[in-house]
C-alpha positions as CSV (number, residue, x, y, z in Angstrom):
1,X,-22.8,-18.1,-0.1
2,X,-24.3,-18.1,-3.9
3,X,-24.8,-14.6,-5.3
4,X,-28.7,-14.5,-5.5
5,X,-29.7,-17.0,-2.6
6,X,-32.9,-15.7,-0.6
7,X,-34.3,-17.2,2.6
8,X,-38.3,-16.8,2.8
9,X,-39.7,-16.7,6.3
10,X,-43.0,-16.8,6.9
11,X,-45.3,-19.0,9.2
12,X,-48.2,-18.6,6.0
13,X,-47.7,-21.7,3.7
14,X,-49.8,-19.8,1.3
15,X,-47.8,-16.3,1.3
16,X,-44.6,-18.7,1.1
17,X,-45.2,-20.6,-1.9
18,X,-46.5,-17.0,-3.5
19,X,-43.4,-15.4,-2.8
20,X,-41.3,-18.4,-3.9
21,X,-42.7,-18.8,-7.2
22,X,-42.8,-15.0,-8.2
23,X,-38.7,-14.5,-6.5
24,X,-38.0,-17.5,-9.0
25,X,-39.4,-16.2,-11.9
26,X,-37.4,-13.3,-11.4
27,X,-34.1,-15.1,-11.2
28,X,-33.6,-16.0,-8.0
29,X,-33.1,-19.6,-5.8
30,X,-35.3,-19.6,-3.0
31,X,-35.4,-21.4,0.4
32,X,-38.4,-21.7,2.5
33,X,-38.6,-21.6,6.2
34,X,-42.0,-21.5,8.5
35,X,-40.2,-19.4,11.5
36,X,-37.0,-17.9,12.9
37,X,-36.2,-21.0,14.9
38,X,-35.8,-23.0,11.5
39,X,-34.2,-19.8,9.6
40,X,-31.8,-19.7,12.3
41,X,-30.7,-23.2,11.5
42,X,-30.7,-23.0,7.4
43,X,-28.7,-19.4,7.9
44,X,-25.8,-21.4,9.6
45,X,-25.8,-23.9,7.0
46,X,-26.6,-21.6,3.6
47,X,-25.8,-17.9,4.7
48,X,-27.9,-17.0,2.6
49,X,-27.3,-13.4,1.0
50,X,-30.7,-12.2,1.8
51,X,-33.4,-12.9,4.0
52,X,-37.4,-11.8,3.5
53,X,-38.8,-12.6,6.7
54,X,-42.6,-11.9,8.1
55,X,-42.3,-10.3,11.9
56,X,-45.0,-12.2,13.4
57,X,-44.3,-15.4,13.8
58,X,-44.0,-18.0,16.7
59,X,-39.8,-17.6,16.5
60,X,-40.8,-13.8,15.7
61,X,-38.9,-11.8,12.8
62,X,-37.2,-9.4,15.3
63,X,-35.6,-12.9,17.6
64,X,-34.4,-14.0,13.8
65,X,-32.7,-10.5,13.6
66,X,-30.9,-10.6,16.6
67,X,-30.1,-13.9,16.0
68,X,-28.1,-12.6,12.5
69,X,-26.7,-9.7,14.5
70,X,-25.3,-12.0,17.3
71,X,-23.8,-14.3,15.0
72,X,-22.5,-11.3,12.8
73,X,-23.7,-13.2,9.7
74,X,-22.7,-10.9,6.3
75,X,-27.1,-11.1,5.8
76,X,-29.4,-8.5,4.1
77,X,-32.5,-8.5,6.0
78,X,-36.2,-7.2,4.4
79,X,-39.4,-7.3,6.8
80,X,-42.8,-8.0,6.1
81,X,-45.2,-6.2,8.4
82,X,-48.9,-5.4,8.4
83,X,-50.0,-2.2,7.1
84,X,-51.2,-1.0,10.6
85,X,-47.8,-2.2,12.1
86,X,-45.4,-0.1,10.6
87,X,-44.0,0.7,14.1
88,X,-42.2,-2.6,14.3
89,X,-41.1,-2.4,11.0
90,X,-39.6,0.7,11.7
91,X,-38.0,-0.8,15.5
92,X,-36.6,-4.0,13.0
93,X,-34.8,-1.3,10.9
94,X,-33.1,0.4,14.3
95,X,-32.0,-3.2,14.9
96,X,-30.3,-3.7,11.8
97,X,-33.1,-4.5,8.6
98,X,-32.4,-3.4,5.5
99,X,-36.0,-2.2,4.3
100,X,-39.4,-3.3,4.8
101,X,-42.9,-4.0,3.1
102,X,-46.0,-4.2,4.2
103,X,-48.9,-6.9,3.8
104,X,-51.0,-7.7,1.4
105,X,-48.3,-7.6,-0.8
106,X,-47.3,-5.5,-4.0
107,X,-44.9,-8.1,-5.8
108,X,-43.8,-5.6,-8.2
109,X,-43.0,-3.6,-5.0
110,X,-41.2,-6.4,-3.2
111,X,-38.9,-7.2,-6.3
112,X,-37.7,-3.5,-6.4
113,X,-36.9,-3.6,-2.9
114,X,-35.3,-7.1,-3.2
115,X,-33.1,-6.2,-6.4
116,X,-31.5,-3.1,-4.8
117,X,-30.9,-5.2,-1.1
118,X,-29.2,-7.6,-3.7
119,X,-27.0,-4.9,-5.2
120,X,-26.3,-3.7,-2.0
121,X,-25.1,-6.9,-0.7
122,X,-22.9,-7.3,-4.0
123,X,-21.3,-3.9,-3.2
124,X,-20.4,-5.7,0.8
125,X,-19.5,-8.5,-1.3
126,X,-16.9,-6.6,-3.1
127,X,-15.7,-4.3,-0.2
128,X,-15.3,-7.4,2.3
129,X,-12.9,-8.8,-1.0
130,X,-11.0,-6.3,-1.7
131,X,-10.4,-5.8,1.8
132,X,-9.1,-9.2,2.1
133,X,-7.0,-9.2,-0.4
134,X,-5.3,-5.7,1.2
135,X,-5.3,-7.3,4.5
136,X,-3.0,-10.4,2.6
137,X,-1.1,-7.5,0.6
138,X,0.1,-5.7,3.9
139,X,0.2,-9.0,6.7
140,X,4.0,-9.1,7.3
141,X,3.5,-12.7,7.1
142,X,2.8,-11.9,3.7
143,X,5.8,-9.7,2.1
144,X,8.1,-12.3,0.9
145,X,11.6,-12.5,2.7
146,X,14.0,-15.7,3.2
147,X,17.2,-14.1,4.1
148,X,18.1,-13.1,7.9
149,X,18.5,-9.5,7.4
150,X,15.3,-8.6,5.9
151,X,13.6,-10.8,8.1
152,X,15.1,-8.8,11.2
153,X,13.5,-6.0,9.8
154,X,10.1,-7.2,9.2
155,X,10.6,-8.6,13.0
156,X,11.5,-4.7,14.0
157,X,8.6,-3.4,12.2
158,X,5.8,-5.9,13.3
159,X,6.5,-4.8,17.0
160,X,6.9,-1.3,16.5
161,X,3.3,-1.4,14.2
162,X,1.9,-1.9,17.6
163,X,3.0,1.4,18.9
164,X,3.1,5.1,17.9
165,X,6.6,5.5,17.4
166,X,7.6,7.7,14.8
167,X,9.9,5.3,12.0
168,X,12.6,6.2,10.0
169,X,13.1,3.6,7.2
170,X,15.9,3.7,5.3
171,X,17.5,1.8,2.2
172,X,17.9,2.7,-1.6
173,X,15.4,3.4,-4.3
174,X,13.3,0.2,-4.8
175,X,13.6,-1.9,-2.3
176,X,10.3,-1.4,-0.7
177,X,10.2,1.1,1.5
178,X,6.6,2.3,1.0
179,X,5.3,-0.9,1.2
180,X,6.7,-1.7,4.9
181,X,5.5,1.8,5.7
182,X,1.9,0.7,4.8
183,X,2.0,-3.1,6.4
184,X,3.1,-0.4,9.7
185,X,-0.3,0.8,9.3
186,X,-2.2,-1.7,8.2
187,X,-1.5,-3.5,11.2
188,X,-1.6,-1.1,14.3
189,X,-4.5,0.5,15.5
190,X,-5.0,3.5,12.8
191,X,-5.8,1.0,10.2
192,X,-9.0,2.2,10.0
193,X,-7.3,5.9,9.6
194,X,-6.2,7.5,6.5
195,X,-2.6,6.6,5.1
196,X,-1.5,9.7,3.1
197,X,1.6,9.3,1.3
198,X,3.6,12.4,0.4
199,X,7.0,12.1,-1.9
200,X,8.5,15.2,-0.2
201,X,10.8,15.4,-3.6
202,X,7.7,15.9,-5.9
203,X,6.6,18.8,-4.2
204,X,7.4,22.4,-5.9
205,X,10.0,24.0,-3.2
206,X,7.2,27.0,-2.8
207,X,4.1,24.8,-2.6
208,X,5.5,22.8,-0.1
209,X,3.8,24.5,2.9
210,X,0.9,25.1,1.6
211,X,0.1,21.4,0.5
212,X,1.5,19.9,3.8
213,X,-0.2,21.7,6.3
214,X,-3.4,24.3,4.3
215,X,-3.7,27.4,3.8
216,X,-6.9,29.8,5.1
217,X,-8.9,32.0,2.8
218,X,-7.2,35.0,1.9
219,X,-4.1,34.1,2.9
220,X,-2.3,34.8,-0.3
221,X,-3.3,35.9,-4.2
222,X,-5.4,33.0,-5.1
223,X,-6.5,31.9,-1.9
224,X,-10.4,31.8,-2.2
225,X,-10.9,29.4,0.0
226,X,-9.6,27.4,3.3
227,X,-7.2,24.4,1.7
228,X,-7.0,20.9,3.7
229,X,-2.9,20.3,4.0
230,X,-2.0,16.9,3.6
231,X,-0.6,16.4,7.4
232,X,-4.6,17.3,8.2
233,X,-6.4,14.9,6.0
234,X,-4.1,11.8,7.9
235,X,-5.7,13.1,11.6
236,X,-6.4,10.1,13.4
237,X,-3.9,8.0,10.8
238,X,-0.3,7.8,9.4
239,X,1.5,10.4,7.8
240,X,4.0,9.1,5.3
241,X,7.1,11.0,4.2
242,X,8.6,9.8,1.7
243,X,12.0,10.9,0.8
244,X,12.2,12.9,3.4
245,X,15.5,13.8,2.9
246,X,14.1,16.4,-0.2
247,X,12.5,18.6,2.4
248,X,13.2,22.4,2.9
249,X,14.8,23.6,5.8
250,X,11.7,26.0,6.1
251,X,9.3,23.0,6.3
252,X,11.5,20.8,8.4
253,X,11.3,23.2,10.8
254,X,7.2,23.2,10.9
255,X,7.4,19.4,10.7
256,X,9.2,19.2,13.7
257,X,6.7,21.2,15.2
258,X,4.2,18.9,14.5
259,X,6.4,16.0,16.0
260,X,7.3,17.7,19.3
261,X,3.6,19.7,19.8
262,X,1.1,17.7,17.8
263,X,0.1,20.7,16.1
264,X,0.9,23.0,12.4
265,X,0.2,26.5,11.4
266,X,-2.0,27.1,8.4
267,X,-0.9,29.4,6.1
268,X,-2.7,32.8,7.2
269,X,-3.8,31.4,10.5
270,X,-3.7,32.9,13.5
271,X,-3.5,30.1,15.9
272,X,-2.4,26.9,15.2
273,X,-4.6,23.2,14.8
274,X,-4.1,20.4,16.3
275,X,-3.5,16.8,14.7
276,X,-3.2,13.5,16.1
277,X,-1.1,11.2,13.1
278,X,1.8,9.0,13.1
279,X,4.6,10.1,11.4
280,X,6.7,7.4,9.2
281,X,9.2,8.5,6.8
282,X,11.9,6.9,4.5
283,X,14.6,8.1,2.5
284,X,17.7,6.6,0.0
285,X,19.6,9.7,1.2
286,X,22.5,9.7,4.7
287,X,20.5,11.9,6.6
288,X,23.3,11.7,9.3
289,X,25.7,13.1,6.6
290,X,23.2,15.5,5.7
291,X,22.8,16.6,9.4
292,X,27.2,16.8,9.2
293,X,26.4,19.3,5.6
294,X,23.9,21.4,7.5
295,X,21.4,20.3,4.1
296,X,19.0,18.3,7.2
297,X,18.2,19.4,10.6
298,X,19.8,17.3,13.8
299,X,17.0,17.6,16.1
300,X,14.3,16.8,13.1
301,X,16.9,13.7,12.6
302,X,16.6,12.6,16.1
303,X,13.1,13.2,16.3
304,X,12.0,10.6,13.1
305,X,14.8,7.9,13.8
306,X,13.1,7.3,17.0
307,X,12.8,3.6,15.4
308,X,15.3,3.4,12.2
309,X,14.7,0.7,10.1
310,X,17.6,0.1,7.6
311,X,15.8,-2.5,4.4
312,X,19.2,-4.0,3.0
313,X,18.9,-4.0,-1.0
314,X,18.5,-6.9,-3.3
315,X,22.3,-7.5,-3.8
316,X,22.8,-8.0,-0.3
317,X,19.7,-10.4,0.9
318,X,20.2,-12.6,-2.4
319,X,18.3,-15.7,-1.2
320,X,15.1,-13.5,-1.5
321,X,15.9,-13.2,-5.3
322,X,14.5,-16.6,-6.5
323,X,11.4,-16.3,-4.5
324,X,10.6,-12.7,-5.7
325,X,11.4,-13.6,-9.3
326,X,8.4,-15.9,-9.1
327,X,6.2,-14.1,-7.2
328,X,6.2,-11.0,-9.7
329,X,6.6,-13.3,-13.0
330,X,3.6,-14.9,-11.6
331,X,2.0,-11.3,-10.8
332,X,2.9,-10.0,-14.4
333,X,1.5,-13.2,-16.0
334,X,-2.0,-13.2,-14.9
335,X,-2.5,-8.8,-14.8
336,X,-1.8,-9.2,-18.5
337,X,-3.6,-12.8,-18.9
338,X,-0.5,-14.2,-21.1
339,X,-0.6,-17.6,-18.5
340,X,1.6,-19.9,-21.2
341,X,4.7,-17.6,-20.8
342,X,7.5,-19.5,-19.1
343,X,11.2,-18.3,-18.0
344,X,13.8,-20.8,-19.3
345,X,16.7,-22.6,-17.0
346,X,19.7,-20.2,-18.7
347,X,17.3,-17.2,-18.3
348,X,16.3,-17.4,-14.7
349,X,20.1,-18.3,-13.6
350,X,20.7,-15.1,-15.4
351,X,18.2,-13.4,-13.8
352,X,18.9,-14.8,-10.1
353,X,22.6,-14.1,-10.7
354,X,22.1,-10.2,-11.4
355,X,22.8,-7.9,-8.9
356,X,19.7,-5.6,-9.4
357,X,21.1,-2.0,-8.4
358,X,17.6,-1.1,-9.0
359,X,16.5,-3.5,-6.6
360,X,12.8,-5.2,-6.7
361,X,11.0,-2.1,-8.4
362,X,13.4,-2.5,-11.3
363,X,13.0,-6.1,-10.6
364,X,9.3,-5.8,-11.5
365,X,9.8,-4.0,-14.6
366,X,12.3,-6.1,-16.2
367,X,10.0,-8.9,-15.8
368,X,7.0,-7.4,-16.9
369,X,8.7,-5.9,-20.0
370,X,9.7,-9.8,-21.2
371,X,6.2,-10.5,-20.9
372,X,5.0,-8.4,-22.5
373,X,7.5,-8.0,-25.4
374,X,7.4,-11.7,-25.5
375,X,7.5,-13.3,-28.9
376,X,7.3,-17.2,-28.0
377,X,5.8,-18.7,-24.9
378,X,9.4,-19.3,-24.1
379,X,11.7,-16.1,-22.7
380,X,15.2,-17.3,-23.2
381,X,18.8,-15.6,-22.6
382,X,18.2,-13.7,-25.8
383,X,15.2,-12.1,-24.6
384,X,16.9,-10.0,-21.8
385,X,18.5,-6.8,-21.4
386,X,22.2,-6.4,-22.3
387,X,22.9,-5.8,-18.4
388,X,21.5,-9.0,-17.5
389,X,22.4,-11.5,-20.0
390,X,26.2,-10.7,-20.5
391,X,28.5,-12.6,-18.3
392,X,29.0,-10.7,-14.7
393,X,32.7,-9.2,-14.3
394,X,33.7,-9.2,-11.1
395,X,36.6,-6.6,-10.6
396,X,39.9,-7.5,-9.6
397,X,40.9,-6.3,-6.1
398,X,42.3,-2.8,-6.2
399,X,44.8,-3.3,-3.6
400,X,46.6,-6.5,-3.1
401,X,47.3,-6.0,0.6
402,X,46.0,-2.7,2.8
403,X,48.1,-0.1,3.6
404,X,49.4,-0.2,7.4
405,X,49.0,3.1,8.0
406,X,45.3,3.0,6.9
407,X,42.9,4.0,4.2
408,X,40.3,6.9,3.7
409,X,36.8,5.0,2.3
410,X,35.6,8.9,1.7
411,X,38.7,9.4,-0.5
412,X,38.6,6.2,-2.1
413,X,35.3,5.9,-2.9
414,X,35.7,9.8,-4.6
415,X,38.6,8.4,-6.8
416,X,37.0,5.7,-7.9
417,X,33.3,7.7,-8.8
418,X,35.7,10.3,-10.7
419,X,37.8,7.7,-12.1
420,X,34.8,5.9,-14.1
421,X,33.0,9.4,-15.0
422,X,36.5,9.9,-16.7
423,X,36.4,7.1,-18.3
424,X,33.1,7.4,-19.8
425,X,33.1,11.0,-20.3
426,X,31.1,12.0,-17.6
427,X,28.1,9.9,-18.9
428,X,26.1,9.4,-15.9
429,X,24.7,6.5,-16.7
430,X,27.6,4.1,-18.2
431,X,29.3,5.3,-15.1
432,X,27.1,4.1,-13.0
433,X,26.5,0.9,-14.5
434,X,30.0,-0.2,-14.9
435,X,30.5,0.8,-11.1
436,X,27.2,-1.4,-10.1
437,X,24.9,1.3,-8.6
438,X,21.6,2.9,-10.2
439,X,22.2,6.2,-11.5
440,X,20.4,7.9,-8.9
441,X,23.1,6.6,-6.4
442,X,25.9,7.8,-8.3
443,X,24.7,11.5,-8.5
444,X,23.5,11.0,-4.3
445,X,27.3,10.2,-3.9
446,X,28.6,12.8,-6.1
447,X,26.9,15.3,-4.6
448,X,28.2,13.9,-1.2
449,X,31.6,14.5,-2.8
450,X,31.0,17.8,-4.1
451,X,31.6,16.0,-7.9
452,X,30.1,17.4,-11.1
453,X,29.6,16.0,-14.3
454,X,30.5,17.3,-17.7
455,X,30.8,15.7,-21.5
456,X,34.7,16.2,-21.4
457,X,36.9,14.2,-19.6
458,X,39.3,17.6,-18.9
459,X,36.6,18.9,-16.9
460,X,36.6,15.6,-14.7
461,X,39.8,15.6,-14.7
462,X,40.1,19.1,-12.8
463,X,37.4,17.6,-10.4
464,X,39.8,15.2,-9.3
465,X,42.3,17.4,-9.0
């Protein structure tokens, strides 16, 4: 289809020719057919963007519109009708024409009408694109995966996209949780619905309510008028929750009421509205050990990991490391236009040999920053971060033989989180890089051990004890 391609139709040689020469002048490329019989064949062939077609011909105007219809061809379609037969103009609009002029002609007229049909069509253009390319961003078949575990769970979530089932997906910061959560959507039926992502954690504790489910006018200091919640504007869509494991036990309780009923309270209210919206939510956090802590509620729990879907991270699905290294290089290369940048042989065994703790969003950012801190075309071993280009150190074993009488994980994994804080002073983050997990999973666990941190390493010391 070229850009600013327009099929004349019009069984008057004269009026044709007319037309032709003054679209031409203006810019356009112009084909000429004598009725809708031989527009109908030239639109299979050309699909043309736009069509100016006279109604009455001996293959009439409105047979050449249903023809476009039938065939669902992407077409922009202006009539030209007598002045005293504006009634079939107006009936060619109802079945799908764009605009209309009327006979004799006002060129200056026709070319206004004609430039804004193009724009029009350009806008389509765009939207039918950019759809596309979302449609390829969220296929399954799209996300890339090699190894068997990931590929289970794309398996799980392809089948349950089909359904309404509320999902639970689980798995640690940055491996791509939101972005299986939206392929869910994209391909069940609501993917014409809203997706409305909330991160539960970014949420002030006290807005919460009010910015899930709306408040009505009045309802508070400040209210002046009714507020959409967030859980409203997704009616008829999905409802995404992410780190769900953040949420109050005030709200929990109102979102389970929206699971079991289908229905919230407004602040201020007095009765409540219903919704229709799938719920999906994900978190990095044990909810099951946060049920055990009284932090998350059981029957909330239950209720969400109707489906669970566990995404395994980076370290642990490593054939998918190559083939995400190139997919996101390439990404990086061509959103910044740097095109001659190239990864050496030492450099991307470096980088395929890392064990990512921040999986593929810190993935994504170490690439991108090479790029665009790059100094030669060339990234070599010298170009990467400290944590990737010195040699992995793989830990001797910590026990030569286990015990007979058995072994507490809980207890050993507490020793050994208090043991490296100790040994770097309670510094967070060295801690957690010398023990191979993202800082954000060291101060998850700690918490799950009832650990603190301080800068001295007495105050560790008594933690341990």
């Amino acid at each position: 289809m070229k850009p600013n391609h327009i099929l004349v139709v019009d069984d008057d040689s004269s009026l044709r020719r007319v037309m032709q020469i003054q679209l031409e002048e203006a810019g356009y490329e112009v084909t000429l057919a004598s009725d809708g019989g031989e527009a109908c064949k030239l639109l299979a062939s050309e699909k043309p963007p736009l069509v100016i077609t006279d109604l009455r011909m001996p293959t009439s105007g409105m047979e050449l519109l249903s023809f476009i219809q039938r065939e669902n061809l992407m077409t922009t379609v202006i009539v030209v009708t007598a002045f005293g037969t504006v009634e079939s103009a107006v009936e060619a609009m109802r079945s799908g024409a764009y605009d209309y002029v009327t006979k004799p002609l006002d060129f200056d007229a026709l070319l206004l009408v004609v430039h804004r049909a193009m724009e029009r069509q350009n806008l389509l253009e765009e939207v039918r694109t950019l759809r596309s390319a979302l449609d390829q961003r969220y296929e399954f078949s799209g996300i890339i995966a090699q190894s068997k575990s990931f590929l289970r769970v794309l398996d799980q979530a392809a089948r349950v996209a089909e359904r309404d089932a509320t999902v639970l997906i689980q798995g640690e910061t940055g491996t791509g949780k939101e972005l299986i959560a939206r392929a869910i959507h994209h391909n069940s039926r609501r993917h014409s619905r809203p997706f409305v992502a909330i991160n539960c954690g970014a949420i002030p504790r006290d807005l919460v309510e009010s910015e899930l489910f709306g408040y009505r006018r009045g309802a508070f200091t400040g209210a002046v008028s009714d507020r959409l919640g967030r859980v409203e504007a997704a009616d008829g869509g999905t409802l995404f929750l992410d780190e769900i494991g953040e949420l109050p036990l005030d709200a929990q309780v109102k979102l389970l009421r929206l699971l079991q009923e289908g229905e919230i309270s407004k602040i201020g209210a007095n009765k409540p509205t219903h919704v229709n919206v799938r719920v999906i939510a994900a978190t990095h956090r044990n909810l099951q050990a946060m049920v055990e802590d009284g932090a998350f509620r059981e029957d909330l729990y239950y209720r969400l990991a109707v489906v669970p879907l566990f995404i395994p991270p980076l370290r642990e699905r490593r054939e998918d490391i190559p083939l995400l290294l190139a997919e996101l290089f390439e990404r990086s290369r061509q959103r910044h236009g740097l095109y001659d940048i190239s990864l050496s042989q030492g450099t991307l065994k470096r980088l395929v040999a890392y064990r990512w703790p921040g999986n593929v969003r810190e993935m994504e950012n170490v690439l991108e920053r090479l790029i665009v801190l790059a100094t030669h075309s060339l990234i070599t071993e010298g170009d990467l971060p400290e944590e990737i280009a010195r040699p992995s150190q793989h830990a001797p074993p910590l026990w030569p033989d286990l015990p007979e009488e058995g072994i507490s994980l809980e207890a050993v994994e507490k020793d050994l989180i208090s043991r490296a804080l100790e040994k770097f002073h309670g510094n967070q983050t060295h801690a957690a890089r010398y023990l191979d997990i993202s800082r954000r999973t060291l101060i998850y666990r700690m918490e799950k051990h009832g650990l603190t941190s301080g800068q001295d390493a007495d105050a560790v010391r008594d933690i341990r004890a």
